[in-house]
NUVO-38803 format. One record per residue (C-alpha): x, y, z; residue in three letters. Coordinates in steps of 0.1 Angstrom, whole numbers, plus 5000, padded with zeros to 4 digits. Example, Ala and Ser with C-alpha at 12.3 -4.5 7.8 and 13.67 -1.06 7.14 Angstrom:
2
+------+------+------+-------+
!    u !    v !    w ! pavex !
+------+------+------+-------+
! 5123 ! 4955 ! 5078 !   ALA !
! 5137 ! 4989 ! 5071 !   SER !
+------+------+------+-------+
REM end
This chain:
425
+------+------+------+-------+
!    u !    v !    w ! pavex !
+------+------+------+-------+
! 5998 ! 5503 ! 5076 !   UNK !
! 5962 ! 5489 ! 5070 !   UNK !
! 5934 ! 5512 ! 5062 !   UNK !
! 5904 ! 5510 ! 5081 !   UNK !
! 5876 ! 5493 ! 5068 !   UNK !
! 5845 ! 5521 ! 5055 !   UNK !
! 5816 ! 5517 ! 5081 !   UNK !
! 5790 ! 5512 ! 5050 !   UNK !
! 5810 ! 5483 ! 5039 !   UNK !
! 5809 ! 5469 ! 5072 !   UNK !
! 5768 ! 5476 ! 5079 !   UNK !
! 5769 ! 5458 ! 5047 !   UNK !
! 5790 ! 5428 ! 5052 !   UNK !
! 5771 ! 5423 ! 5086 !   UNK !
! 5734 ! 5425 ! 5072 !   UNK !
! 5744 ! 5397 ! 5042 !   UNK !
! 5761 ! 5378 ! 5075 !   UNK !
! 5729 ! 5379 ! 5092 !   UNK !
! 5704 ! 5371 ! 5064 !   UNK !
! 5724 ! 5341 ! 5059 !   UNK !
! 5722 ! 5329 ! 5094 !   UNK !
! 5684 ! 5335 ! 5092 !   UNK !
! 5676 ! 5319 ! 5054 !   UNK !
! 5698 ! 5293 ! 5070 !   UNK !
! 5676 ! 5292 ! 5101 !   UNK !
! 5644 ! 5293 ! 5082 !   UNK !
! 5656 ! 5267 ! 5059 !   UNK !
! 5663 ! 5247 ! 5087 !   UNK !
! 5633 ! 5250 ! 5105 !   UNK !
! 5610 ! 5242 ! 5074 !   UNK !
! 5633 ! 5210 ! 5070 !   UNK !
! 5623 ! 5201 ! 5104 !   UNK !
! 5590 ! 5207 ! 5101 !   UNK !
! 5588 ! 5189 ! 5068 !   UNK !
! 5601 ! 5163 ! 5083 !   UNK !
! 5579 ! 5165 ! 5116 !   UNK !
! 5551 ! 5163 ! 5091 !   UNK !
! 5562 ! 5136 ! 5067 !   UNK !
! 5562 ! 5119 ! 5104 !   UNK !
! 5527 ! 5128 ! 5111 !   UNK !
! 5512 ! 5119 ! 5078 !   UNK !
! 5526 ! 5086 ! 5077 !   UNK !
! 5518 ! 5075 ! 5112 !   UNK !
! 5486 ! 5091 ! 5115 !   UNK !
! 5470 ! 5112 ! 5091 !   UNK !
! 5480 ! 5086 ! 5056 !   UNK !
! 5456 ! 5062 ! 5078 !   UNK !
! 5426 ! 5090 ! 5074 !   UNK !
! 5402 ! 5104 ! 5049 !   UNK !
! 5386 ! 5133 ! 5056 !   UNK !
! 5360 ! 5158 ! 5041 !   UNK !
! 5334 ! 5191 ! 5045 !   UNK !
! 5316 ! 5180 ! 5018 !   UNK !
! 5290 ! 5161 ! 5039 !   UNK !
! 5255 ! 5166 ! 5048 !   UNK !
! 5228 ! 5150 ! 5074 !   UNK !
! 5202 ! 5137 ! 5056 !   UNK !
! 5167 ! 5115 ! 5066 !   UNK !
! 5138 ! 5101 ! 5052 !   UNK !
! 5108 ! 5126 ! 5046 !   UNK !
! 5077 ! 5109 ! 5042 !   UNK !
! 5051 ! 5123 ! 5028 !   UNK !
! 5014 ! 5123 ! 5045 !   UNK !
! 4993 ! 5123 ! 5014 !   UNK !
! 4952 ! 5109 ! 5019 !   UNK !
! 4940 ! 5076 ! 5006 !   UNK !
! 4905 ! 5095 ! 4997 !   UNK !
! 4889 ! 5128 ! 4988 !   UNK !
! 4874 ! 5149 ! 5011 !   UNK !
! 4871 ! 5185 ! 5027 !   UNK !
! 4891 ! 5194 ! 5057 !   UNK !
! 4877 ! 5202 ! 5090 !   UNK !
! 4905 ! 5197 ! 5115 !   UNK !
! 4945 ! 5201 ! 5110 !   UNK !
! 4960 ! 5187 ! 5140 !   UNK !
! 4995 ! 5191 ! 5136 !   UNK !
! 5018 ! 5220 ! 5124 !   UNK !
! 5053 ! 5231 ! 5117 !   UNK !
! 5080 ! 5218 ! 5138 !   UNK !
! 5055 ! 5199 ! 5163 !   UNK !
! 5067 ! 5162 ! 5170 !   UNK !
! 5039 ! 5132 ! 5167 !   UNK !
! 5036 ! 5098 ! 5178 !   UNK !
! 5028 ! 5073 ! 5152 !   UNK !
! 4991 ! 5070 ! 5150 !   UNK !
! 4988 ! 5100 ! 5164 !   UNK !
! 4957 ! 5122 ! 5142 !   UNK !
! 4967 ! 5148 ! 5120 !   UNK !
! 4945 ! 5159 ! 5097 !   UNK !
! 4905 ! 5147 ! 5097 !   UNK !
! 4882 ! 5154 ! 5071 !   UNK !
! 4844 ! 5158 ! 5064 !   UNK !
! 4828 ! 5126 ! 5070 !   UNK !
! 4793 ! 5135 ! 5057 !   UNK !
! 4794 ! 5120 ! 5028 !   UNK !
! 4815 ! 5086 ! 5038 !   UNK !
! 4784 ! 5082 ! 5060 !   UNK !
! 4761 ! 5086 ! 5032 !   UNK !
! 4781 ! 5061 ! 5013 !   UNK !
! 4780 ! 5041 ! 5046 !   UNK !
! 4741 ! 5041 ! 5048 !   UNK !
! 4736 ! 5037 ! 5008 !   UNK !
! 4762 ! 5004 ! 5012 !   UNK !
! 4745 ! 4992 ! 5043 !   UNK !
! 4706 ! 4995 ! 5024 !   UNK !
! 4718 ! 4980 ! 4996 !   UNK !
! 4729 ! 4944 ! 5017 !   UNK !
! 4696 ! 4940 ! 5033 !   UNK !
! 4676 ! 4943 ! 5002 !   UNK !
! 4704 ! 4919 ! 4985 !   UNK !
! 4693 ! 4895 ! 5016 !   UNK !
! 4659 ! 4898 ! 5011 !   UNK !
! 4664 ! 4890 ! 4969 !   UNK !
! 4681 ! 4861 ! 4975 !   UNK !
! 4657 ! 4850 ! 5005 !   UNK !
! 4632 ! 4848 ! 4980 !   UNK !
! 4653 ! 4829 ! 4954 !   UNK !
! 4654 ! 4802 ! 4983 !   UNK !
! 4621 ! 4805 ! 4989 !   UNK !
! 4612 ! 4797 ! 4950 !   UNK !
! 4623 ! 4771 ! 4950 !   UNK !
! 4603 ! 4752 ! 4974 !   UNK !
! 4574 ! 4769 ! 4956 !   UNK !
! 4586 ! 4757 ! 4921 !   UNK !
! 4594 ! 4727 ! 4933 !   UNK !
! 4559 ! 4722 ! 4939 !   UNK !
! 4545 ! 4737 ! 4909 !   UNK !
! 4569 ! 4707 ! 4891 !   UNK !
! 4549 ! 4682 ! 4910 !   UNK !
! 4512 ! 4699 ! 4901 !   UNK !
! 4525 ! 4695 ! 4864 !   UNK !
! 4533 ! 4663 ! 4866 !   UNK !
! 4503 ! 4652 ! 4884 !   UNK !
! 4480 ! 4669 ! 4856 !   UNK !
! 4504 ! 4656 ! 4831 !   UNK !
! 4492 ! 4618 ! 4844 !   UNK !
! 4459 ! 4628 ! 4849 !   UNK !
! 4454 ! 4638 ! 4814 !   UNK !
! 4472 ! 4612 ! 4799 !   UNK !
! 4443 ! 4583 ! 4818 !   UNK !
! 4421 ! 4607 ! 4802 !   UNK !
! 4431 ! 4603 ! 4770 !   UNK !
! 4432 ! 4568 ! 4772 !   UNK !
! 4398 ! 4565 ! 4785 !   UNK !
! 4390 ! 4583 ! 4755 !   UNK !
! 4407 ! 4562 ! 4729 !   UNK !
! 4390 ! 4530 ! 4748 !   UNK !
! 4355 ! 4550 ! 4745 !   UNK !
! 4362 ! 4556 ! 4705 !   UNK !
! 4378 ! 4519 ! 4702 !   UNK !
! 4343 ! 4506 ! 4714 !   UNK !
! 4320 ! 4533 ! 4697 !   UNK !
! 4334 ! 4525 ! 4663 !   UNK !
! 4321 ! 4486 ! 4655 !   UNK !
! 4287 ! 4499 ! 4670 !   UNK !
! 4283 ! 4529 ! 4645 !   UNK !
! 4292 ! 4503 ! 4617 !   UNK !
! 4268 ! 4479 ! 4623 !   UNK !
! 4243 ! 4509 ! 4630 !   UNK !
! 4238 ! 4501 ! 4666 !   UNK !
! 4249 ! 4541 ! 4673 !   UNK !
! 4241 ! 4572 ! 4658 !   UNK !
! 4270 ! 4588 ! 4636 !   UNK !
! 4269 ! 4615 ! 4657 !   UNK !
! 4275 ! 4595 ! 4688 !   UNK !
! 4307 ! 4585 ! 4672 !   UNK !
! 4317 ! 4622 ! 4662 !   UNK !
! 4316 ! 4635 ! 4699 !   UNK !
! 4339 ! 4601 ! 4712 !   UNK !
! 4365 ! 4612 ! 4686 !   UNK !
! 4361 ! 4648 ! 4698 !   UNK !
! 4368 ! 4637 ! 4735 !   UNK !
! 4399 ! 4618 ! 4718 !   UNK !
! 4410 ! 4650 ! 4704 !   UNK !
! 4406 ! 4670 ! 4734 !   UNK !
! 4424 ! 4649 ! 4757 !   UNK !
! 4450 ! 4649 ! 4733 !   UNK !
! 4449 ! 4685 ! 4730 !   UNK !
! 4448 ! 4689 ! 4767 !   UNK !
! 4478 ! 4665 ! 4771 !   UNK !
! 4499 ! 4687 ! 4751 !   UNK !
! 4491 ! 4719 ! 4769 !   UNK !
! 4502 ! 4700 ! 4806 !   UNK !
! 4534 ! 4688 ! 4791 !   UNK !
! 4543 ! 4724 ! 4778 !   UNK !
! 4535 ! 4736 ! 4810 !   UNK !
! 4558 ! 4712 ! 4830 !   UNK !
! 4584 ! 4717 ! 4801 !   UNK !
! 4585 ! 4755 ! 4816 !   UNK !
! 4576 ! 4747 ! 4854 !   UNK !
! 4608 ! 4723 ! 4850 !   UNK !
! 4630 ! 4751 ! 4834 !   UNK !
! 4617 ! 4777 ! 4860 !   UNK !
! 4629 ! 4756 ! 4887 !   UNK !
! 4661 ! 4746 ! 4870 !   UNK !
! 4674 ! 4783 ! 4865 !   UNK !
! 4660 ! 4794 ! 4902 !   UNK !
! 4680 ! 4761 ! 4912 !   UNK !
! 4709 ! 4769 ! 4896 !   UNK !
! 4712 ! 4806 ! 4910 !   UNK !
! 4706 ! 4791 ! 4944 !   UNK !
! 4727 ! 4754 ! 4942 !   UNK !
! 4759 ! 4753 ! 4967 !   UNK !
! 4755 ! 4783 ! 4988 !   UNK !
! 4737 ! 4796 ! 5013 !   UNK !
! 4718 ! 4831 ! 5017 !   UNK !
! 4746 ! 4843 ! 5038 !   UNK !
! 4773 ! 4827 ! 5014 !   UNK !
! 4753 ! 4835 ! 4981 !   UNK !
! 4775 ! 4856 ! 4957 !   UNK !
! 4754 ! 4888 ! 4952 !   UNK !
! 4753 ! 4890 ! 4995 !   UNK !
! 4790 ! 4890 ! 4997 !   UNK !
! 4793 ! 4916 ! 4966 !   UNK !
! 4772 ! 4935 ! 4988 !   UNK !
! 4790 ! 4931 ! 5018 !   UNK !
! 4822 ! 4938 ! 5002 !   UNK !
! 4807 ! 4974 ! 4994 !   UNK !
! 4796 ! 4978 ! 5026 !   UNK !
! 4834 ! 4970 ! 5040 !   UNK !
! 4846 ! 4994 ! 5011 !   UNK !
! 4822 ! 5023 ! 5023 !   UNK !
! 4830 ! 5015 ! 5059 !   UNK !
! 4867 ! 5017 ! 5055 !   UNK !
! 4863 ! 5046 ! 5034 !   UNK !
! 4845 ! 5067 ! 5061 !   UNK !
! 4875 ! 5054 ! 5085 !   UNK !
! 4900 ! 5072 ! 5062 !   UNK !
! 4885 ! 5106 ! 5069 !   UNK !
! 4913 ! 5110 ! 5098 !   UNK !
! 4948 ! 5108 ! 5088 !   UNK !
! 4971 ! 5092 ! 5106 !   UNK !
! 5006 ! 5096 ! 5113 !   UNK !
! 5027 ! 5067 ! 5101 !   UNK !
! 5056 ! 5066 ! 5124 !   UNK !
! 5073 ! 5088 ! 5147 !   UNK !
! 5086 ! 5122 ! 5139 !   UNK !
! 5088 ! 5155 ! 5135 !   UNK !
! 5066 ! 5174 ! 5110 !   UNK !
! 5075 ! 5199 ! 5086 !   UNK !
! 5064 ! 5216 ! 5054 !   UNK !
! 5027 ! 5216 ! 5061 !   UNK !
! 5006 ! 5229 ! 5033 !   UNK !
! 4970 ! 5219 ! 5042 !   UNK !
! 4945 ! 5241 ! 5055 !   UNK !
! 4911 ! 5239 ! 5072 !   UNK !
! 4884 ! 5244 ! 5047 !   UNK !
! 4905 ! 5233 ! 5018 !   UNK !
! 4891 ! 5205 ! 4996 !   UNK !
! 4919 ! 5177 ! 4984 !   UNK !
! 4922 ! 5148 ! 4965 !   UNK !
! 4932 ! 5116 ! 4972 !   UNK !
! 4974 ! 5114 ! 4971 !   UNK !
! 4976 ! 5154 ! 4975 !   UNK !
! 5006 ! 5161 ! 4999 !   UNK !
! 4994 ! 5175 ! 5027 !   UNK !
! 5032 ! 5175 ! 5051 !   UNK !
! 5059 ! 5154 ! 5058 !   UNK !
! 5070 ! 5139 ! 5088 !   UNK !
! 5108 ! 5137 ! 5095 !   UNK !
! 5118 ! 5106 ! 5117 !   UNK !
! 5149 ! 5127 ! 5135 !   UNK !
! 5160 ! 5091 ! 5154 !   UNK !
! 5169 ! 5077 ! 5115 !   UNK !
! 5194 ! 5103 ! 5104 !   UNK !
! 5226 ! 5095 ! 5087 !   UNK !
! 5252 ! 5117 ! 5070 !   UNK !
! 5261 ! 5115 ! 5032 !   UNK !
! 5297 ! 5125 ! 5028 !   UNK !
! 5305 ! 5128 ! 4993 !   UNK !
! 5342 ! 5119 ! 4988 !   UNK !
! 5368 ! 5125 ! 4956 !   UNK !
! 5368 ! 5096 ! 4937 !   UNK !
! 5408 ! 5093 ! 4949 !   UNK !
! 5393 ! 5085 ! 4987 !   UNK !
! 5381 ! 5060 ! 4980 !   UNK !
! 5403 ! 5034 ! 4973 !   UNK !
! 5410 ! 5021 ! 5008 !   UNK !
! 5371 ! 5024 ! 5021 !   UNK !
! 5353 ! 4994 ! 5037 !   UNK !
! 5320 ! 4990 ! 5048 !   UNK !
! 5321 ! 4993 ! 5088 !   UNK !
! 5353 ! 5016 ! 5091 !   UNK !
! 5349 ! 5039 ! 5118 !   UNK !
! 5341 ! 5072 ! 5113 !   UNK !
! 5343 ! 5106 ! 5136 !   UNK !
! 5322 ! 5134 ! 5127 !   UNK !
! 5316 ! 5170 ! 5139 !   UNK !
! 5286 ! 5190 ! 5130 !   UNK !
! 5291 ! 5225 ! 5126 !   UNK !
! 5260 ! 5235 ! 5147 !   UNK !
! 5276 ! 5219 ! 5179 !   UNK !
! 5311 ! 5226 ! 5169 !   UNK !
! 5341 ! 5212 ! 5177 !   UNK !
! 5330 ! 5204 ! 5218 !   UNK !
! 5305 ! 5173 ! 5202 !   UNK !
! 5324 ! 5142 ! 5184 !   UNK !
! 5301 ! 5118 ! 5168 !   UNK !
! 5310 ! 5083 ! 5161 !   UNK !
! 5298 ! 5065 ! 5132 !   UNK !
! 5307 ! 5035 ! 5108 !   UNK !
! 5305 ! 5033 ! 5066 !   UNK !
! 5275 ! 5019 ! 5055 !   UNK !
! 5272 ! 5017 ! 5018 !   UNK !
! 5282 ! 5040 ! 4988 !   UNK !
! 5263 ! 5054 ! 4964 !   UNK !
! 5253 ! 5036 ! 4926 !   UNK !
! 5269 ! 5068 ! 4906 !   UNK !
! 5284 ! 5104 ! 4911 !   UNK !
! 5262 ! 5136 ! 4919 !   UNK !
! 5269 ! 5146 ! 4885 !   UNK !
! 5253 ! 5113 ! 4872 !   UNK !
! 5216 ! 5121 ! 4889 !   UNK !
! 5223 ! 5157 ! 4882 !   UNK !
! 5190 ! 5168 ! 4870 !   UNK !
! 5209 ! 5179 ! 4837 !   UNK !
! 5240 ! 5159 ! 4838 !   UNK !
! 5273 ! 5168 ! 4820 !   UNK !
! 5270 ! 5158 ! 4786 !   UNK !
! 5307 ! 5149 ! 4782 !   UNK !
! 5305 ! 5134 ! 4746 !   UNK !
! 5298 ! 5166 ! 4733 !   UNK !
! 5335 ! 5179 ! 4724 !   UNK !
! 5335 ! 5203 ! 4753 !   UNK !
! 5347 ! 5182 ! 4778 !   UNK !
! 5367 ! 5189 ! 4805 !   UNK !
! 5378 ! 5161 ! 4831 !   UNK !
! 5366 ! 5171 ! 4868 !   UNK !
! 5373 ! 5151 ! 4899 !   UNK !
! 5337 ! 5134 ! 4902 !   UNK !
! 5323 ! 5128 ! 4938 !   UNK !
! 5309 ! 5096 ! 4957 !   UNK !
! 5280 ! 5103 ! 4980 !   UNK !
! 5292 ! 5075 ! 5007 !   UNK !
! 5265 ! 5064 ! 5038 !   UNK !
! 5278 ! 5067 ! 5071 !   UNK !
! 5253 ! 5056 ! 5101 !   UNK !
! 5259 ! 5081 ! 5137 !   UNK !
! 5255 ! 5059 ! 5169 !   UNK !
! 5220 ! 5066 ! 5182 !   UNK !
! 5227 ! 5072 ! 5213 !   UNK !
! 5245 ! 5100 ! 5206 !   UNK !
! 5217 ! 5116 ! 5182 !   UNK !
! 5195 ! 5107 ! 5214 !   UNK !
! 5213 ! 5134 ! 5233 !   UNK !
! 5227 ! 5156 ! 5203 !   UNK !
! 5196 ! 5151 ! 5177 !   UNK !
! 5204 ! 5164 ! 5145 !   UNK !
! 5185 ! 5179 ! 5118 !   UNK !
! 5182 ! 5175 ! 5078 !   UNK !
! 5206 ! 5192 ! 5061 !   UNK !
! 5231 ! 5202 ! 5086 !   UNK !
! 5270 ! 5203 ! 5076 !   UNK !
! 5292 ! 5180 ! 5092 !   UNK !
! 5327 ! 5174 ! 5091 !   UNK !
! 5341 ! 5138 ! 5082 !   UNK !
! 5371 ! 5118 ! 5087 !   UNK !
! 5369 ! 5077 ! 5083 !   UNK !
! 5397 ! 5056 ! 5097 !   UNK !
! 5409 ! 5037 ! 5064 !   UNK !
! 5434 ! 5018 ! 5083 !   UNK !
! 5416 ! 4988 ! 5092 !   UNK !
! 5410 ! 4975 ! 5053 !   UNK !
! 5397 ! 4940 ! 5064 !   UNK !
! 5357 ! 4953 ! 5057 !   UNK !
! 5339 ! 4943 ! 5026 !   UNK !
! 5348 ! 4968 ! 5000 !   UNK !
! 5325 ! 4995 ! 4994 !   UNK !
! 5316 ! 4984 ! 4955 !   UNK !
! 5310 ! 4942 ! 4968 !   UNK !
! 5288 ! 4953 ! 4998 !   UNK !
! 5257 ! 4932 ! 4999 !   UNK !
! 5230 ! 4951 ! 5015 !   UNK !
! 5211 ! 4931 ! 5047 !   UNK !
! 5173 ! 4927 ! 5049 !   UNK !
! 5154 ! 4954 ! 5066 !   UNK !
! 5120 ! 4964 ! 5078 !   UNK !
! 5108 ! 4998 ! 5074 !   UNK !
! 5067 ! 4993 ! 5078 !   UNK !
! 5042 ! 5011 ! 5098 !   UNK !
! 5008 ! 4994 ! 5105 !   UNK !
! 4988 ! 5023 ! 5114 !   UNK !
! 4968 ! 5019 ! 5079 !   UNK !
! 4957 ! 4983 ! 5092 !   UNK !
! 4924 ! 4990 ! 5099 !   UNK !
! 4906 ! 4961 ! 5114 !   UNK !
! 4872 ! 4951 ! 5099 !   UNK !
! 4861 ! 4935 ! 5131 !   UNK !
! 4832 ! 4960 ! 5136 !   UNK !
! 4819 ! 4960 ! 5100 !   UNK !
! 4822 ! 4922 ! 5098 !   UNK !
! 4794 ! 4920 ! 5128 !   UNK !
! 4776 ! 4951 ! 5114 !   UNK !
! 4771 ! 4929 ! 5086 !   UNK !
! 4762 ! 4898 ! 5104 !   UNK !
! 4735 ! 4918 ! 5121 !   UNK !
! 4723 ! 4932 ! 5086 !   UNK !
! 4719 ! 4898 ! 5072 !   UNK !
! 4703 ! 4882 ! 5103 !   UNK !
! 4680 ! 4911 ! 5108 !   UNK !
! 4670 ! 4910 ! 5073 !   UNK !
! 4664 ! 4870 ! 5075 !   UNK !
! 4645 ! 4872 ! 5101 !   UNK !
! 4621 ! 4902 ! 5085 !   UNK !
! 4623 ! 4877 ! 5055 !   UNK !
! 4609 ! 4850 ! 5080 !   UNK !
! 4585 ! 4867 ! 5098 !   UNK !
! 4567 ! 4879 ! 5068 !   UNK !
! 4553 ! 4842 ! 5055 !   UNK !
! 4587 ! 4831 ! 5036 !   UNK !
! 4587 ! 4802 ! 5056 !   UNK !
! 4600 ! 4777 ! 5027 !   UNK !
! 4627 ! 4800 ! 5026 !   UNK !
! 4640 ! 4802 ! 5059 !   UNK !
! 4637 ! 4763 ! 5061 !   UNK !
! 4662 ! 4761 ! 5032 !   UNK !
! 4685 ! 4785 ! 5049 !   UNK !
! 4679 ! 4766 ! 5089 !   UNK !
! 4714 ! 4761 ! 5101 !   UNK !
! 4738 ! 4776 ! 5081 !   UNK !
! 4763 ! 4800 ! 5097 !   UNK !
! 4772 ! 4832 ! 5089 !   UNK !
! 4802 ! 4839 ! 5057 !   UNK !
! 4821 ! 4869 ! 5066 !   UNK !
! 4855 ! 4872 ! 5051 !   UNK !
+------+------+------+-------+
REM end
């Protein structure tokens, strides 16, 4: 007869029946889902590199003044957004004007010096010709002397003439020799007079002479200079960290804020050097920033990658050659451009966090280390300040001027200068 079996035994024996069944379950199910996700990653997710460590970044340009001055008027601040060309920040222009009037004096009465130099030499000119003119004169003189002695001197031998009519013939000789001498110094410096005037004078015009347009070029310099005492902006943006104040007096290149151009944003993703390998320029890209969540997608292509690691231009890189090294994976900073139509409705700001995952799939791109990077053009032409208005300020100086020249007896002068156009470069 069998016993019957002790119920313990039996709670037992069914407990270790059932954990089997569920390790075997378990077992089974993380085989399955192993395998669903073997599956997964090498359909989709082997086909994808993906990262956190990614951040929006722009260029900050810096509004820094091209001269000196004392501020009157801040026209921007904090967070407002500016047109380019739009003002910002103007300073005193007292003393640009001073500089303005000092440059502008300083032309006319350069004018009016070099009026005169043309006006020499007509006069010089004609001192030349008075010298010559006594220089021939004097010469018949001494001739006519030398004849007078050449006849006076058979006479006083054979006693016909006093001795002392003899002595004053070769006095007049000596005199008109004397007197000869005298003129041809004098033309000797009358000629060198006119030759040096001639010479600062020869090839040029008042209006083209060399000292005017060092003038004029002073007058540009002060006239631009008191056009610098507003600050534009130089492109389009959004301003931030403004540190100048009204009152304050700054230098020329002393930051004064930065404008950030929100429509040129792209996203720095720094990868592990592993992720790398199958990255080409113009892969596409699918981004999330954490301020909009997961509700905004952002599409975006590789652009570039960067020359070294973020160790490398570490302000105090590693200094692994010292003995204390240990290896670390290194990470790329990689360039990914966002499509701007999306920032145009989702803008995005410096610094942000964005999530990254580039489509390595298509591997037919350029690689990232062979890229050759296109030509661009990043200028602003807000500093391009036209010198229309101080070029016919100046005309008017230097007509004005000739004509006060002119009017005042310098009529040699103006003659030389008669039809000659104004030099303004």
């Amino acid at each position: 007869m069998s016993q019957t079996a002790n119920p313990a035994e039996q709670y037992i024996s069914r407990v270790r029946s059932n954990r089997t069944a569920l390790m075997a379950l378990v077992i089974g199910a993380m085989l399955v889902l192993g395998a669903a996700w073997g599956l997964y990653w090498l359909s989709a997710l082997r086909g994808f590199e993906s990262t956190d460590n990614a951040y929006v970044q722009a260029p900050v340009v810096q509004i820094t003044p091209q001269a000196a001055g004392t501020v009157i008027a801040v026209l921007a601040d904090d967070t407002d957004v500016v047109k380019s060309g739009q003002p910002l920040v103007r300073l005193d222009p007292a003393d640009a004007q001073l500089a303005l009037a000092r440059a502008e004096a300083q032309l006319g009465q350069t004018v009016r010096e070099v009026s005169t130099l043309f006006a020499n030499n007509a006069a010089l000119a004609a001192g030349v010709s008075l010298r010559v003119s006594d220089e021939a004169r004097l010469q018949i003189e001494l001739s006519r002397a030398r004849d007078d002695l050449a006849r006076r001197a058979p006479l006083a031998a054979s006693g016909a003439i006093g001795t002392e009519d003899l002595k004053h013939a070769e006095s007049a000789v000596e005199s008109a020799r004397n007197a000869l001498a005298v003129a041809r110094a004098a033309l000797q410096v009358a000629r060198d007079q006119a030759s040096s005037n001639l010479a600062l004078t020869r090839g040029t015009s008042v209006q083209s002479h060399p000292s005017v347009e060092r003038a004029a070029t002073a007058y540009r310099e002060a006239w631009l200079a008191l056009q610098r005492c507003e600050i534009p902006a130089p492109l389009s943006g959004q301003v931030a960290r403004r540190t100048v104040q009204v009152g304050q007096r700054i230098a020329a290149g002393a930051p004064l804020m930065s404008i950030v151009p929100l429509e040129q944003v792209w996203v720095e993703a720094n990868f592990k050097e592993g992720q790398l390998r199958q990255m080409r320029i113009g892969q596409p890209v699918r981004l999330q920033a954490d301020v909009y969540g997961r509700k905004v997608d952002f599409d975006g292509k590789v652009r570039g990658l960067g020359a070294g690691t973020g160790a490398a231009f570490a302000l105090l890189p590693a200094q692994n050659a010292t003995g204390n090294w240990i290896k670390v994976v290194q990470r790329v900073p990689v360039r990914i451009e966002i499509d701007p139509a999306q920032l145009d409705k989702h803008p995005l700001r410096v610094g942000l966090s964005m999530q990254v995952e580039v489509d390595v799939s298509k591997t037919d791109g350029t690689p990232l280390a062979m890229v050759v990077v296109p030509e661009r053009s990043n200028s602003t032409g807000v500093f391009v300040v036209s010198s229309a208005k101080a070029d016919e300020r100046i005309r008017q100086i230097i007509a004005g001027n000739l004509g006060a020249t002119a009017g005042a007896g310098a009529g040699a002068g103006a003659g030389a200068g008669a039809g000659i156009g104004v030099i303004v470069r």
